[in-house]
Backbone as XML, in Angstrom:
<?xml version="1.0"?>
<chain id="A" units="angstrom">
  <residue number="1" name="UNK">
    <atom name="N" x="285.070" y="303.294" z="113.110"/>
    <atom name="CA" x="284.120" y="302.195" z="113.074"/>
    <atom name="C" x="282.758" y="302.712" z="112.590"/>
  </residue>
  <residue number="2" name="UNK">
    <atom name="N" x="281.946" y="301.761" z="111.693"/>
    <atom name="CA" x="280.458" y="302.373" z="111.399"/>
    <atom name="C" x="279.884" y="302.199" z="112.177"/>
  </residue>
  <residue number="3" name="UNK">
    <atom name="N" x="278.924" y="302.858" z="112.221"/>
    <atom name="CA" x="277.467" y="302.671" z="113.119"/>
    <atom name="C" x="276.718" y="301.621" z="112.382"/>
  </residue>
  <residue number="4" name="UNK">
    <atom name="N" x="275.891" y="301.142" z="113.540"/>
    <atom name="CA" x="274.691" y="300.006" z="112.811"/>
    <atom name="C" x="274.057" y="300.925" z="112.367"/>
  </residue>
  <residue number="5" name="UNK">
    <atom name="N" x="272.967" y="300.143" z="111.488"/>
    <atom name="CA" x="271.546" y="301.136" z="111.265"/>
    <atom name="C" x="270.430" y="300.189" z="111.716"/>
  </residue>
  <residue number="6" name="UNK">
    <atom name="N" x="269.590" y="300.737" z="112.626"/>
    <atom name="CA" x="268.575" y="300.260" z="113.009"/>
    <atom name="C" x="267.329" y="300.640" z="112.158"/>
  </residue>
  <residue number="7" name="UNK">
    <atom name="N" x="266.182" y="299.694" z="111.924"/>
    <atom name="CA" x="265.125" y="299.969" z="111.043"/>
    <atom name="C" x="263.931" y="299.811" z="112.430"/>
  </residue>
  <residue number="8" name="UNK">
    <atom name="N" x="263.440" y="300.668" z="112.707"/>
    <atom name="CA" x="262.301" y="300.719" z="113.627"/>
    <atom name="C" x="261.187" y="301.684" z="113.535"/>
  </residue>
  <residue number="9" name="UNK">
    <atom name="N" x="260.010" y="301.026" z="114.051"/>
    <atom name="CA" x="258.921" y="302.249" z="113.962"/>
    <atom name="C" x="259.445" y="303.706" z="114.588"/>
  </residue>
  <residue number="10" name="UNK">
    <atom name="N" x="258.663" y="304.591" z="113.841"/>
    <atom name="CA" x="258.797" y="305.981" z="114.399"/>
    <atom name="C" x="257.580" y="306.234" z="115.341"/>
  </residue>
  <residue number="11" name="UNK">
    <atom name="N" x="257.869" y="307.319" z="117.032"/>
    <atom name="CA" x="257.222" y="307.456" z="117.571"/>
    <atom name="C" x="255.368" y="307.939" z="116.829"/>
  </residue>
  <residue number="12" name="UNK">
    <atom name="N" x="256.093" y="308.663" z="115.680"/>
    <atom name="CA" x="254.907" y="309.679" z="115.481"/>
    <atom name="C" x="253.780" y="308.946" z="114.213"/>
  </residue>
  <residue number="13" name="UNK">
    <atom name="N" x="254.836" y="307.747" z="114.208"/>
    <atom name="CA" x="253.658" y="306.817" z="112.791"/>
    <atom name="C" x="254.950" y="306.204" z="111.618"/>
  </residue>
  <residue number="14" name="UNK">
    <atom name="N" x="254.579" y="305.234" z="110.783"/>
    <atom name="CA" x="255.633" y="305.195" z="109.669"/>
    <atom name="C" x="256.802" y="304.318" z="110.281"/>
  </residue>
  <residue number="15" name="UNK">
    <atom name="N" x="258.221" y="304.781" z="109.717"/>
    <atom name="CA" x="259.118" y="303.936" z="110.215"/>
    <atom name="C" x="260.272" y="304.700" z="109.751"/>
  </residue>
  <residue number="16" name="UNK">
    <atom name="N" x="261.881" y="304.152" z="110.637"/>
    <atom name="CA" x="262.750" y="305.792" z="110.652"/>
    <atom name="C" x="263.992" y="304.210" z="110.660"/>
  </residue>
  <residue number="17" name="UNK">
    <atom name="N" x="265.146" y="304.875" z="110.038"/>
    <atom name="CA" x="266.478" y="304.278" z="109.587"/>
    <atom name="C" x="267.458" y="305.458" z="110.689"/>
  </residue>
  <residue number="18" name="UNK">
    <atom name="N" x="267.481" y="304.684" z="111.665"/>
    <atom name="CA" x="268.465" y="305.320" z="112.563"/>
    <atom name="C" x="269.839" y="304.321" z="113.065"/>
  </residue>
  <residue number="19" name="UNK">
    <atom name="N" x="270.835" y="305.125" z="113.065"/>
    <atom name="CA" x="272.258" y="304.673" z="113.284"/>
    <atom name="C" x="272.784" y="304.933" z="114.896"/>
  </residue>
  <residue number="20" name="UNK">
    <atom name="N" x="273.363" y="303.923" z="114.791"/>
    <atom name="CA" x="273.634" y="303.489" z="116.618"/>
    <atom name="C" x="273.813" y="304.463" z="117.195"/>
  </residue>
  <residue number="21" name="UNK">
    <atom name="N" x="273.313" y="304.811" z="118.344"/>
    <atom name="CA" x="273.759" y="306.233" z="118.942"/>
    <atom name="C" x="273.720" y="307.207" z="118.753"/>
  </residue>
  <residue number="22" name="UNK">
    <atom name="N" x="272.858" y="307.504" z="117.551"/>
    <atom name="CA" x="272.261" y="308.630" z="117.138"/>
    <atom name="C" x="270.627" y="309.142" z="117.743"/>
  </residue>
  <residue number="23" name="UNK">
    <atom name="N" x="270.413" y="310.599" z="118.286"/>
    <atom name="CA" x="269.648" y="310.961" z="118.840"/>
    <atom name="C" x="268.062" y="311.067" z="117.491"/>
  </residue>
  <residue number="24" name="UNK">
    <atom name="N" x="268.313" y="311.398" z="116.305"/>
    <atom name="CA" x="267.478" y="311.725" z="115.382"/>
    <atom name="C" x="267.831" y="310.405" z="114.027"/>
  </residue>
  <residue number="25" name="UNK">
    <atom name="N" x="266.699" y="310.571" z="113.711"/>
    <atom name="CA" x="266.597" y="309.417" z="112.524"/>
    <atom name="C" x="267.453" y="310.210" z="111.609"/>
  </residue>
  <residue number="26" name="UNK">
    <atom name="N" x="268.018" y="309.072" z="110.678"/>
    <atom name="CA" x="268.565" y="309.641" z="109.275"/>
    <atom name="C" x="267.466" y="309.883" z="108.459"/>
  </residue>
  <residue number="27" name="UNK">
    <atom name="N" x="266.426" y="308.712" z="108.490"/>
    <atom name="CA" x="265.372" y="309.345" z="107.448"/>
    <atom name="C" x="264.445" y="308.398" z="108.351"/>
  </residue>
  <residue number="28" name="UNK">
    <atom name="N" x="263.241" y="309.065" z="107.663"/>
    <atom name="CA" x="261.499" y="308.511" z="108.063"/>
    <atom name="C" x="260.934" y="307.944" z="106.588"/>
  </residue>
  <residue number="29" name="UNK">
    <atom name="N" x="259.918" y="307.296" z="106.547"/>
    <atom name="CA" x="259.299" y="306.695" z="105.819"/>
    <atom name="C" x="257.420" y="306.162" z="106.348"/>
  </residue>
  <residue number="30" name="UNK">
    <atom name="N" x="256.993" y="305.438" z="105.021"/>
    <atom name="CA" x="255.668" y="305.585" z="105.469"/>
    <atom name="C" x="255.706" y="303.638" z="105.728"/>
  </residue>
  <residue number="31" name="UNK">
    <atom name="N" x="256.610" y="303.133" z="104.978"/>
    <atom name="CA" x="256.350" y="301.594" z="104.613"/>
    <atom name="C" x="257.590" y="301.364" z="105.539"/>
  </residue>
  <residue number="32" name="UNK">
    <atom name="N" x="257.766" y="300.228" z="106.064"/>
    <atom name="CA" x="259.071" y="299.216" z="106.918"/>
    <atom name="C" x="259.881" y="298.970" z="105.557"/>
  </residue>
  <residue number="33" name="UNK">
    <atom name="N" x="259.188" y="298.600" z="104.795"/>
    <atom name="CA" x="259.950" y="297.948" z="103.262"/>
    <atom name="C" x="260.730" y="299.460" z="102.580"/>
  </residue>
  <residue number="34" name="UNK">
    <atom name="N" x="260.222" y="300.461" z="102.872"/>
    <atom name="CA" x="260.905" y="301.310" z="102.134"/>
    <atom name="C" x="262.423" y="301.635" z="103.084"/>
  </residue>
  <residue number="35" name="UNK">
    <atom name="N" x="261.654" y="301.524" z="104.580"/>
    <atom name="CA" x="263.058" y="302.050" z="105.251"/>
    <atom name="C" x="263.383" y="300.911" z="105.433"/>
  </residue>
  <residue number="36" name="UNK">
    <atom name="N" x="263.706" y="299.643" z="105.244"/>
    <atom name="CA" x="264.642" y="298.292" z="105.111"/>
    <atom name="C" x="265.741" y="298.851" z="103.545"/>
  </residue>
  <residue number="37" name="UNK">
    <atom name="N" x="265.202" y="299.309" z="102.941"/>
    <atom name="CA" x="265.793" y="299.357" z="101.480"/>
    <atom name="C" x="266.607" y="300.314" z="101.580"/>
  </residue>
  <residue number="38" name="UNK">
    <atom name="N" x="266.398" y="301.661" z="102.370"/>
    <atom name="CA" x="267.360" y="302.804" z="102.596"/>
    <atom name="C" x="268.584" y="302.131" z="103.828"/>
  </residue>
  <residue number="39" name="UNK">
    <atom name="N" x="267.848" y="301.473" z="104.233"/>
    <atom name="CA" x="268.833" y="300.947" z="105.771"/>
    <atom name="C" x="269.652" y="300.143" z="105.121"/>
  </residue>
  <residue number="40" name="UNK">
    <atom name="N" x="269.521" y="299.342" z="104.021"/>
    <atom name="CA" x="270.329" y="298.095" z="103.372"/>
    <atom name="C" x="271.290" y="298.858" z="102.907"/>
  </residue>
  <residue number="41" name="UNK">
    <atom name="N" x="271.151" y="299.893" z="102.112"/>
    <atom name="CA" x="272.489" y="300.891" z="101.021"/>
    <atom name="C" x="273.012" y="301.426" z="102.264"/>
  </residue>
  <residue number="42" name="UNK">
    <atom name="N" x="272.598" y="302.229" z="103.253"/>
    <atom name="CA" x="273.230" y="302.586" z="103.817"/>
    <atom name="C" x="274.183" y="301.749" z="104.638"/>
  </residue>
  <residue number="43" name="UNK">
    <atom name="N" x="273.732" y="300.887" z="105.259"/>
    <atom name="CA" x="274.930" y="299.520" z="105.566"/>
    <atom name="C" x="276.078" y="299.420" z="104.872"/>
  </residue>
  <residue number="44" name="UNK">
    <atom name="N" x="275.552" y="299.122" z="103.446"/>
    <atom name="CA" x="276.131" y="298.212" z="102.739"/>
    <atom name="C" x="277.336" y="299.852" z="102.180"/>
  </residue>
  <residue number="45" name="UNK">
    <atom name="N" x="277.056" y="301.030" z="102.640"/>
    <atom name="CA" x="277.780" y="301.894" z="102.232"/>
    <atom name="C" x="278.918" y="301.658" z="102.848"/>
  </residue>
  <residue number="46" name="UNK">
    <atom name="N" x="278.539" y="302.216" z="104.800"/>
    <atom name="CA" x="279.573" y="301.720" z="105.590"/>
    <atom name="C" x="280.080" y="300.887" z="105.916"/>
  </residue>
  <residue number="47" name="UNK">
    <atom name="N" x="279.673" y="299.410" z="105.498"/>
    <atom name="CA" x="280.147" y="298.615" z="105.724"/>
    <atom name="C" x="279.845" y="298.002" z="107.532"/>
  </residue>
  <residue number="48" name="UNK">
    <atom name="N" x="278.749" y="298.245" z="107.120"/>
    <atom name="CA" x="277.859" y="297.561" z="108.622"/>
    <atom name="C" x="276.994" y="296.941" z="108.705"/>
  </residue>
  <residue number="49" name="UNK">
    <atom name="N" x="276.361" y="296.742" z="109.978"/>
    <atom name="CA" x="275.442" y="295.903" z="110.121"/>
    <atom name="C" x="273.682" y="296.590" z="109.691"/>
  </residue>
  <residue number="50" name="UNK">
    <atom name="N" x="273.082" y="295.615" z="109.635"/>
    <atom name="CA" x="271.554" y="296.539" z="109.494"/>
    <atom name="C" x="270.546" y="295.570" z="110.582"/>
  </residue>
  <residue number="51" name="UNK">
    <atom name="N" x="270.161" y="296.491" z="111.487"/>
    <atom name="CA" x="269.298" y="295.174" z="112.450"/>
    <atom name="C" x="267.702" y="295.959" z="111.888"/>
  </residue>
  <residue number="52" name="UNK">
    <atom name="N" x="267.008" y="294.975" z="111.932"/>
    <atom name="CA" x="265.385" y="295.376" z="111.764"/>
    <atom name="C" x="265.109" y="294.941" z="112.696"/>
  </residue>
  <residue number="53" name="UNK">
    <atom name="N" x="263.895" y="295.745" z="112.871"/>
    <atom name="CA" x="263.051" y="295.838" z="114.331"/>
    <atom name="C" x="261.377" y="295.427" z="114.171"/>
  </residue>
  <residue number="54" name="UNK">
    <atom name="N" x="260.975" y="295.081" z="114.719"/>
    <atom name="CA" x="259.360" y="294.307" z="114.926"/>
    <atom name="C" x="258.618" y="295.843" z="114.681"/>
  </residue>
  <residue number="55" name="UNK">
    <atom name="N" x="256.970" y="295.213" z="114.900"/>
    <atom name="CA" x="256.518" y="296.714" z="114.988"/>
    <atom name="C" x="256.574" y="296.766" z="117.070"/>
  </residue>
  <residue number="56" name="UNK">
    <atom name="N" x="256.695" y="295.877" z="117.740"/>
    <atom name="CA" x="256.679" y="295.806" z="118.615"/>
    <atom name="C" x="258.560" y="296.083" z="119.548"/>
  </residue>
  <residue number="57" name="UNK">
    <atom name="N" x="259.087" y="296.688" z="118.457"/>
    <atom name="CA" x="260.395" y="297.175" z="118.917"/>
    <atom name="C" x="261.772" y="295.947" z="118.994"/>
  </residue>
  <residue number="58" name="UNK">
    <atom name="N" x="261.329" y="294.507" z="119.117"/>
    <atom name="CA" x="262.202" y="293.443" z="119.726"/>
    <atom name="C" x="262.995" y="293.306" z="117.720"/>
  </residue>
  <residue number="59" name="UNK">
    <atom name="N" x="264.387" y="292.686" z="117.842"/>
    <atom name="CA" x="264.898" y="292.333" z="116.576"/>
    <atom name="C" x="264.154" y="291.227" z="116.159"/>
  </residue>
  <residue number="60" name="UNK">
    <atom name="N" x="264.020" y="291.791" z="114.576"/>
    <atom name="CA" x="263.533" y="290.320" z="113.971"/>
    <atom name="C" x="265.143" y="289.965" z="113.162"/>
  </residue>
  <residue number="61" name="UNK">
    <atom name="N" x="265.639" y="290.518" z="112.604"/>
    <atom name="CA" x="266.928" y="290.330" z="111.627"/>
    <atom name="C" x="267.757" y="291.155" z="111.770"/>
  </residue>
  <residue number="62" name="UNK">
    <atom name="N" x="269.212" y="290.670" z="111.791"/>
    <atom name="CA" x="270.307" y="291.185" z="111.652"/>
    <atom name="C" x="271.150" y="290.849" z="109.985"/>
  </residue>
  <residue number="63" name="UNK">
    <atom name="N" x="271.486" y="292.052" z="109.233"/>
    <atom name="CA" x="272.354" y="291.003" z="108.099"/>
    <atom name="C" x="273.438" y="292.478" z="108.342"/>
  </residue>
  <residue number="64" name="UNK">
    <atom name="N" x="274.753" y="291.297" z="107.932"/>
    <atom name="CA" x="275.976" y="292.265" z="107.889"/>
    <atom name="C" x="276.586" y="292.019" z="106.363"/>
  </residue>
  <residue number="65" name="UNK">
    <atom name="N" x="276.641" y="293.448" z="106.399"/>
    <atom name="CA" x="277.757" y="294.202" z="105.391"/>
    <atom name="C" x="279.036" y="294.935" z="105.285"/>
  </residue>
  <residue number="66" name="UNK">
    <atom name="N" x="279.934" y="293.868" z="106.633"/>
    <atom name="CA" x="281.076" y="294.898" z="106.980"/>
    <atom name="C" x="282.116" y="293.496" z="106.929"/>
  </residue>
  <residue number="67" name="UNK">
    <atom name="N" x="283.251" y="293.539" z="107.255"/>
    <atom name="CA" x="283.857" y="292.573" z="107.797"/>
    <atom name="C" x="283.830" y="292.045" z="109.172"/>
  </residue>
  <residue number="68" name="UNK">
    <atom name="N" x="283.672" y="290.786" z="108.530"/>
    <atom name="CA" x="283.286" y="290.015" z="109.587"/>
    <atom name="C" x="284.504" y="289.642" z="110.577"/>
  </residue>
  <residue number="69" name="UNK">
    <atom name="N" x="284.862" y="290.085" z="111.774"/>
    <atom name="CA" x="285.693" y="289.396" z="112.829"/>
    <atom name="C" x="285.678" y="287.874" z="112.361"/>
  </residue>
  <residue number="70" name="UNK">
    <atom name="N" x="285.171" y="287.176" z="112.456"/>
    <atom name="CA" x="284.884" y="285.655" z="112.482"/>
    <atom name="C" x="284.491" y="285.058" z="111.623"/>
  </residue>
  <residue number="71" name="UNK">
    <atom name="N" x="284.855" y="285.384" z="110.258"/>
    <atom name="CA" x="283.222" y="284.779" z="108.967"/>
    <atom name="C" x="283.462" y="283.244" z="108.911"/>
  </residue>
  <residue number="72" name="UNK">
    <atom name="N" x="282.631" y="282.822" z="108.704"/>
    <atom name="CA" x="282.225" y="281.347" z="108.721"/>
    <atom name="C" x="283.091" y="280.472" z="107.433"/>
  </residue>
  <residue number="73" name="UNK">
    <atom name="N" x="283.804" y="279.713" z="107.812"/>
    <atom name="CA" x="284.831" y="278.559" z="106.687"/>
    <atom name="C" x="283.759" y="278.281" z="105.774"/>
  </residue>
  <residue number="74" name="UNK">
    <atom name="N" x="284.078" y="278.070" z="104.636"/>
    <atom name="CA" x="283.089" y="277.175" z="103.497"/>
    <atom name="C" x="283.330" y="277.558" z="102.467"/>
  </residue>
</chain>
């Protein structure tokens, strides 16, 4: 199974693309927009989810790039 990738501020400043259950970021950055863009390929590699995070830590967005259990009829 993939890991999510979470997009959240980094303790030390900037912003870090870290995967579920992982102790250390995959990568750091200076912009949210740059690590949304590394967090998106990387999703969209494994075939997972990508949640973004506020600067205040709470989710603002979830988009998935995996198969969906349930995807929506239409």
């Amino acid at each position: 199974m993939s890991k999510n990738q979470h997009v959240t501020p980094h303790p030390d400043g900037g912003w870090q693309v870290k995967g579920a259950g992982n102790s250390r970021a995959t990568v750091r950055t200076d912009t949210q927009y740059d690590a949304i863009a590394i967090g998106r390929e990387i999703a969209r590699n494994q075939h997972s989810e990508l949640v973004i995070h506020g600067t205040d830590g709470r989710i603002r967005v979830k988009d998935s790039y995996g198969n969906d259990p349930f995807p929506p009829k239409g």
